[in-house]
C-alpha positions in Angstrom: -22.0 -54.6 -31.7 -18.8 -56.4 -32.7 -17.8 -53.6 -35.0 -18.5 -51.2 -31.8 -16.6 -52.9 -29.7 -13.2 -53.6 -31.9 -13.7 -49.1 -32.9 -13.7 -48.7 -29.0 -11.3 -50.9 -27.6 -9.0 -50.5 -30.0 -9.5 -46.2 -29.9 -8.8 -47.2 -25.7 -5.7 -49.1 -26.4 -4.5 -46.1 -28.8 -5.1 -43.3 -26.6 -2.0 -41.5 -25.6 -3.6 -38.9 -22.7 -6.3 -38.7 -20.1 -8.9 -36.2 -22.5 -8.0 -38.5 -25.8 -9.7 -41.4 -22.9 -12.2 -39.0 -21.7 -13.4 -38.4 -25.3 -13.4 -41.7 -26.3 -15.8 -42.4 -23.2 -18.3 -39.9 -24.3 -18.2 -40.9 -27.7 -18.8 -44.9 -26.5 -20.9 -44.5 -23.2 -21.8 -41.1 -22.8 -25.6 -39.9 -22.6 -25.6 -39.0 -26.3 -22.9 -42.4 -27.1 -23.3 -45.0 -29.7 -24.0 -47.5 -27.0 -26.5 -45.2 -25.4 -28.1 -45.0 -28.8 -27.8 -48.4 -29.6 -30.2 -48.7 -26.3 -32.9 -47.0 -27.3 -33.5 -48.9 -30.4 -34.8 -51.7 -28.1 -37.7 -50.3 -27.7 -38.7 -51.1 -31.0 -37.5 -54.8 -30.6 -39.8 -57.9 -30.5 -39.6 -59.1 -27.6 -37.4 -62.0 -28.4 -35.2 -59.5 -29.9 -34.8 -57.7 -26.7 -34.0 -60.8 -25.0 -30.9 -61.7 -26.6 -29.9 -57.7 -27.8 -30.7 -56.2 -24.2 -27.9 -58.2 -22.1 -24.9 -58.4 -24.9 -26.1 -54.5 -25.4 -25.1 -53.9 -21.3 -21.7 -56.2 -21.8 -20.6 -54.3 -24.0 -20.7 -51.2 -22.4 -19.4 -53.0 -19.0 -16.3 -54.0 -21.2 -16.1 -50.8 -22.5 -16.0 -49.1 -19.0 -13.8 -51.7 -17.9 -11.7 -50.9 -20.5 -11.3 -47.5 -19.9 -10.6 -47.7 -16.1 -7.7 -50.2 -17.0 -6.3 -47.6 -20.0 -7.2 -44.5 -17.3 -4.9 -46.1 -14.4 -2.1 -47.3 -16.6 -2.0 -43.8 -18.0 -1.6 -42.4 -14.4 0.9 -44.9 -13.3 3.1 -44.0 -16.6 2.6 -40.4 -15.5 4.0 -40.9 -12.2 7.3 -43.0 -13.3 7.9 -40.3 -15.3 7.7 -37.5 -12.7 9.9 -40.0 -10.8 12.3 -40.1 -13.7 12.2 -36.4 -14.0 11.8 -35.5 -10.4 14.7 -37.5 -8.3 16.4 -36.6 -5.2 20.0 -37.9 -4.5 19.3 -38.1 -0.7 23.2 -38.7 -0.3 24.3 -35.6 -1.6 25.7 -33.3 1.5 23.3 -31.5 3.1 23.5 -27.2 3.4 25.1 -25.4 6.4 22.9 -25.6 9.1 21.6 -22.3 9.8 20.4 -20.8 13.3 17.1 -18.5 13.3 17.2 -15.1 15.6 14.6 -13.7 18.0 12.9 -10.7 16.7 13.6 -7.5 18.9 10.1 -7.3 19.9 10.4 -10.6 20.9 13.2 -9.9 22.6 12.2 -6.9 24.8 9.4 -8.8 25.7 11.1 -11.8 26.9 13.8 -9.2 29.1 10.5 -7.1 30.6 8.9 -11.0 31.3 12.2 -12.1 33.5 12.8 -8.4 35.1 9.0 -8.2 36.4 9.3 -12.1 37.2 12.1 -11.3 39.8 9.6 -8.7 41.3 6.9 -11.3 41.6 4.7 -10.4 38.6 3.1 -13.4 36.8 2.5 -13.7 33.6 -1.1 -13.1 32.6 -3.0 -13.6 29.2 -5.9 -13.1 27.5 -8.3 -12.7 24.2 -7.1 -10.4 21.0 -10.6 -10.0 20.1 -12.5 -8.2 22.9 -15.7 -7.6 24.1 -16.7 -3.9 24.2 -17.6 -4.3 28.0 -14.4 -5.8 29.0 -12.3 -3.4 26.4 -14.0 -0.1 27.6 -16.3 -0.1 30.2 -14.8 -2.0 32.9 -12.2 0.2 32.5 -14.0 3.1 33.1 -13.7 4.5 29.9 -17.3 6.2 28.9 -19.2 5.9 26.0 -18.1 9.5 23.9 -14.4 8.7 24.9 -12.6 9.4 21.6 -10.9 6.1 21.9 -14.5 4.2 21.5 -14.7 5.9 18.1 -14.0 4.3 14.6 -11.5 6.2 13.3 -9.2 5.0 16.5 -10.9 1.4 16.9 -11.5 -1.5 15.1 -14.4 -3.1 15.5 -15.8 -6.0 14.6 -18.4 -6.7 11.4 -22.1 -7.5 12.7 -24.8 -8.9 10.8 -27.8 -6.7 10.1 -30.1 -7.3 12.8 -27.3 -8.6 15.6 -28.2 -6.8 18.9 -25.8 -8.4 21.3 -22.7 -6.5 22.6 -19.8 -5.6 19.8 -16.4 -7.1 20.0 -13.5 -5.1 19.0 -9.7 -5.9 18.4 -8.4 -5.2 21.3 -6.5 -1.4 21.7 -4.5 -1.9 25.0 -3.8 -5.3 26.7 -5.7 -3.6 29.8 -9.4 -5.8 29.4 -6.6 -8.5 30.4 -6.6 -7.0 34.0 -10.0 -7.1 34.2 -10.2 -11.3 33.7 -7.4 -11.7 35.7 -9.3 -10.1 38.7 -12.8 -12.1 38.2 -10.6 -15.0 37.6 -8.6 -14.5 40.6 -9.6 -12.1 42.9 -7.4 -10.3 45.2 -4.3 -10.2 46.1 -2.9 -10.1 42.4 0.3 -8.8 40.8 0.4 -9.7 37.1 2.1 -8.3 33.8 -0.1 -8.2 30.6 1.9 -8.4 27.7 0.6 -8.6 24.0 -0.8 -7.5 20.3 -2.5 -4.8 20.2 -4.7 -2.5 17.3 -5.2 1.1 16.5 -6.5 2.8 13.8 -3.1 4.7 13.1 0.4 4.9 11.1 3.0 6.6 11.0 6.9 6.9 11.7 6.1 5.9 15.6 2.6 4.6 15.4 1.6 1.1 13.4 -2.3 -0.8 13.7 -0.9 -3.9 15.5 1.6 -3.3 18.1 2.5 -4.2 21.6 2.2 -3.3 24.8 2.6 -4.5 28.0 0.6 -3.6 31.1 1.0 -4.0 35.0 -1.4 -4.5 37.7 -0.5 -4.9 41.3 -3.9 -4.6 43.9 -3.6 -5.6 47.8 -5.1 -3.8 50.8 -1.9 -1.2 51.6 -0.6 -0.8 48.2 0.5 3.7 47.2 2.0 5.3 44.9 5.6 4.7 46.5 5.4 1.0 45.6 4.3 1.8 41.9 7.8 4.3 41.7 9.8 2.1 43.1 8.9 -0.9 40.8 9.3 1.5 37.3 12.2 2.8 38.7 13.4 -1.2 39.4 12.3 -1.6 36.1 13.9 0.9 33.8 17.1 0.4 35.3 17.4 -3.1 35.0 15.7 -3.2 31.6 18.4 -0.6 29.8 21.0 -2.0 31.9 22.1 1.3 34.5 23.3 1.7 37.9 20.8 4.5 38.5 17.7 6.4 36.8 15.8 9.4 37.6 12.0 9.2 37.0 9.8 11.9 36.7 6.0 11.7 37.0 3.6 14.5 36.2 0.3 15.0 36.6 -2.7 13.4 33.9 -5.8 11.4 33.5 -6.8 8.3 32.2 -10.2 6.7 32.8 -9.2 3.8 34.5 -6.2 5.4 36.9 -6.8 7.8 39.5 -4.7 10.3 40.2 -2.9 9.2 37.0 0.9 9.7 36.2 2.6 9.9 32.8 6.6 8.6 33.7 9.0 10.6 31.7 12.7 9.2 32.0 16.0 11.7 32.1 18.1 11.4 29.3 20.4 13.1 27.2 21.5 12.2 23.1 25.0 12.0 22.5 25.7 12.6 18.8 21.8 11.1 18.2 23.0 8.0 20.9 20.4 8.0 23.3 22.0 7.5 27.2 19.1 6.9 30.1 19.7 7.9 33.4 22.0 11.2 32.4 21.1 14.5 31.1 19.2 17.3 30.6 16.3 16.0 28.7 13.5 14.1 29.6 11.5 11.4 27.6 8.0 10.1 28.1 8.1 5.9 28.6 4.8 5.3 29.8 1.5 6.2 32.2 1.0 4.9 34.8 -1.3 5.6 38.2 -3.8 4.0 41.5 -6.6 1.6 39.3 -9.5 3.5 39.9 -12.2 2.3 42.3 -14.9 1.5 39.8 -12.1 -0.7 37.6 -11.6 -2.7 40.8 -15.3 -3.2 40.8 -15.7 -4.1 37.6 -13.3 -6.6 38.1 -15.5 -8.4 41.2 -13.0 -6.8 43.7 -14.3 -4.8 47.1 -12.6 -1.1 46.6 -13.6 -0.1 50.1 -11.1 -2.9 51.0 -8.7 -3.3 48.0 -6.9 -0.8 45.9 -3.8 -1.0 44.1 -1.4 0.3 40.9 -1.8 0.1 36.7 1.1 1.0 34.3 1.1 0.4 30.8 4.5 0.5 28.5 4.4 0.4 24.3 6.9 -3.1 24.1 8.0 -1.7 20.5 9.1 1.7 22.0 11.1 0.3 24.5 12.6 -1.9 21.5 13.2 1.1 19.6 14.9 3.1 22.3 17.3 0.6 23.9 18.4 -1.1 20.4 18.9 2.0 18.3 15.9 1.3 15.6 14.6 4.2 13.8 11.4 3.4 12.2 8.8 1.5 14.0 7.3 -0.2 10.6 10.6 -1.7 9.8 9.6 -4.3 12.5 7.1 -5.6 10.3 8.5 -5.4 6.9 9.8 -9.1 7.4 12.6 -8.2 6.4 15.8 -11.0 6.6 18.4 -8.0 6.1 17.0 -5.9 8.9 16.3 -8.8 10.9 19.7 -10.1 11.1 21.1 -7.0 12.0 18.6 -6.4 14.7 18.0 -9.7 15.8 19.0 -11.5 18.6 20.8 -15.5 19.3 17.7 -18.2 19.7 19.2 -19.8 22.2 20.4 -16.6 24.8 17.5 -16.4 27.3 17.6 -12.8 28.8 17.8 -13.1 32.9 18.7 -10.5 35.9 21.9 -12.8 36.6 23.4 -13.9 33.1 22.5 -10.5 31.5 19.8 -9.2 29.7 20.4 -8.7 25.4 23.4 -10.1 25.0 
């Protein structure tokens, strides 16, 4: 045992790296070790041999172990100075210029339509990206062979084999937001649902996360007059003209009747798009009176209440009032395009100090 433990300790003392030590321990201590050998020899001790080979047996593999912890940290502590060697930091060298982020245009357009429908008393309302079917598509009317409810427009969400409760989808229009705002709240309500939304689509104009933002307004004398006279508030304050002409023709949606799609006169000036002059009309949103079921779906008395819905793509407007070509450069992440496009942190969009300055 004393030859045992000079091999050992002194292999310990040698040992440059962590595996040399890790060997050395298997060779010493490990299941198939000399130690561990050296063990089960007592078995066919006397018993007075046991007595005295049994304990210094277990003290030397204690000093061993010991041993090896005490080689193991210093080997990690040398480690460390040298990454500390290697590794410095002169904290007092000057630091770089400081630089100053910029608000992404979606960002931004959604932060102007926020402080425009603010000053004509719309609130702010939120809700869930991940929706239930119920809430996504049939409190809003929408039946169950609607194209929309199909796979190749929606995303739904995986089920385990054997799951029969309700599927949840991602969310493809902020309008489900409507309906908790009205069992949350009840009537009288005037809110703005802005947000992410998915669809199974790409292209030039189309991406499968984008944004919309949706309006609801519901009281007991609430007509179609109100609901002009807002989007007409709205467009001329958002791209910043004295007047606009609005045009609504006739459509459906499920959840809106009678429903309106809102095209905008306009003109393009060398490919400059101007609002509000013109001999061409655009399409900016739909729009029409929430239909009765909707408002029952949302726990609110149609025979009493009734109101207006609109819903606006947040990215289009981006695209039309800042000049940007390609909807799927806004999520390239992109620095270059973002810089150019981008807009100061600090510069918060309001009626009175202006709107994208």
């Amino acid at each position: 045992m004393d030859d045992l433990k000079a091999k050992y300790l002194g292999q310990i003392a040698d040992a440059g790296e962590e595996n040399a030590l890790e060997a050395i321990r298997v060779a010493a201590v490990g299941k198939k070790g000399e130690v561990a050998l050296k063990m089960r020899e007592l078995g066919k001790m006397t018993p007075e041999e046991r007595q005295v080979a049994g304990p210094a047996l277990n003290a030397l593999k204690d000093e061993i172990n010991s041993a090896l912890s005490a080689k193991k940290a210093a080997l990690v502590d040398a480690a460390l100075d040298e990454r500390l060697r290697n590794e410095w930091l002169d904290v007092t060298l000057p630091t770089r210029a400081r630089r100053q982020g910029s608000i992404h245009p979606v960002s931004q357009a959604t932060e102007e339509l926020t402080a425009i429908f603010a000053e004509l008393g719309f609130s702010v309302a939120e809700g869930p990206r991940i929706e239930t079917d119920w809430h996504n598509f049939d409190a809003l009317n929408i039946p169950s062979h609607h194209p929309a409810r199909a796979e190749m427009d929606t995303f739904y969400m995986h089920r385990a084999e054997g799951d029969n409760r309700p599927p949840h989808v991602l969310r493809t229009h902020t309008s489900p937001v409507q309906i908790r705002s009205m069992e949350k709240q009840g009537a009288p309500i005037r809110i703005i649902c802005p947000g992410g939304v998915y669809r199974a689509d790409y292209d030039q104009t189309h991406t499968p996360m984008f944004h919309q933002v949706e309006g609801l307004a519901i009281d007991k004398d609430i007509s179609m007059a109100n609901l002009k006279w807002v989007l007409e508030e709205f467009v001329k304050a958002f791209f910043e003209v004295d007047d606009v002409e609005l045009r609504f023709r006739a459509s459906h949606f499920p959840f809106t009747e009678p429903s309106a799609e809102v095209d905008i006169r306009c003109s393009w000036d060398n490919g400059q798009l101007k609002i509000g002059e013109g001999d061409d009309w655009m399409e900016i949103l739909g729009s029409g009176m929430v239909h009765p079921k909707v408002i029952a779906a949302g726990g609110i008395d149609p025979d009493v209440y009734q109101g207006f819905a609109f819903g606006i793509g947040i990215d289009r407007l981006a695209m039309l009032k800042y000049g940007i070509p390609d909807l799927r450069a806004f999520f390239d992440s992109d620095l270059r395009w973002l810089r150019h496009y981008g807009f100061a942190a600090l510069d918060m969009p309001n009626l009175h100090g202006g709107l994208s300055r």
